[in-house]
C-alpha positions in Angstrom: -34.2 -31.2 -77.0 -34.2 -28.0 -75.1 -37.3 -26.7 -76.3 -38.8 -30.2 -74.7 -37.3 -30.1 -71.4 -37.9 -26.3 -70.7 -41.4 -27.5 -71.7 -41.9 -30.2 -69.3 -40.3 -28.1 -67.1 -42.9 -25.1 -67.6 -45.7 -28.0 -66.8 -43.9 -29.9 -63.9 -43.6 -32.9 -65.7 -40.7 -35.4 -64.2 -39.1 -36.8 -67.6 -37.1 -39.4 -65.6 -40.7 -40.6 -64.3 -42.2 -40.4 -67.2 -39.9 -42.7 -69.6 -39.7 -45.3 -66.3 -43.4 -45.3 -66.7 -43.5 -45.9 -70.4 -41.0 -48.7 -70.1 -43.0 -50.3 -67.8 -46.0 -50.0 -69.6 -44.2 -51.5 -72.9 -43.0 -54.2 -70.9 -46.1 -55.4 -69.9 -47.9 -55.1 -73.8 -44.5 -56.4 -75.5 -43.0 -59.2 -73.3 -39.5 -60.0 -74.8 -40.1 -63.6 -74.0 -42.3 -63.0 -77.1 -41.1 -60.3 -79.1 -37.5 -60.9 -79.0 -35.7 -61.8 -82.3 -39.1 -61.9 -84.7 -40.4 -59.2 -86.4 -43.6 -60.8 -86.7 -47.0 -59.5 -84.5 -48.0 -62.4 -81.7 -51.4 -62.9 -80.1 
């Protein structure tokens, strides 16, 4: 975990932004309206 943070830290990379980001991006491919409680894929 350290080794990761002193890395995005030697690249300027804003972890906090980063993960919002990601969520966002995973909550537009993986609507839980859709996903929630199945485990199998949708169209």
């Amino acid at each position: 975990m350290n080794y990761l943070v002193s890395i995005a830290d030697k690249f300027e990379i804003e972890i906090l932004e980063v993960g919002i980001e990601n969520i966002k991006l995973n909550t537009k491919e993986y609507p839980a309206s859709q996903v929630r409680g199945g485990y199998i894929e949708y169209d």
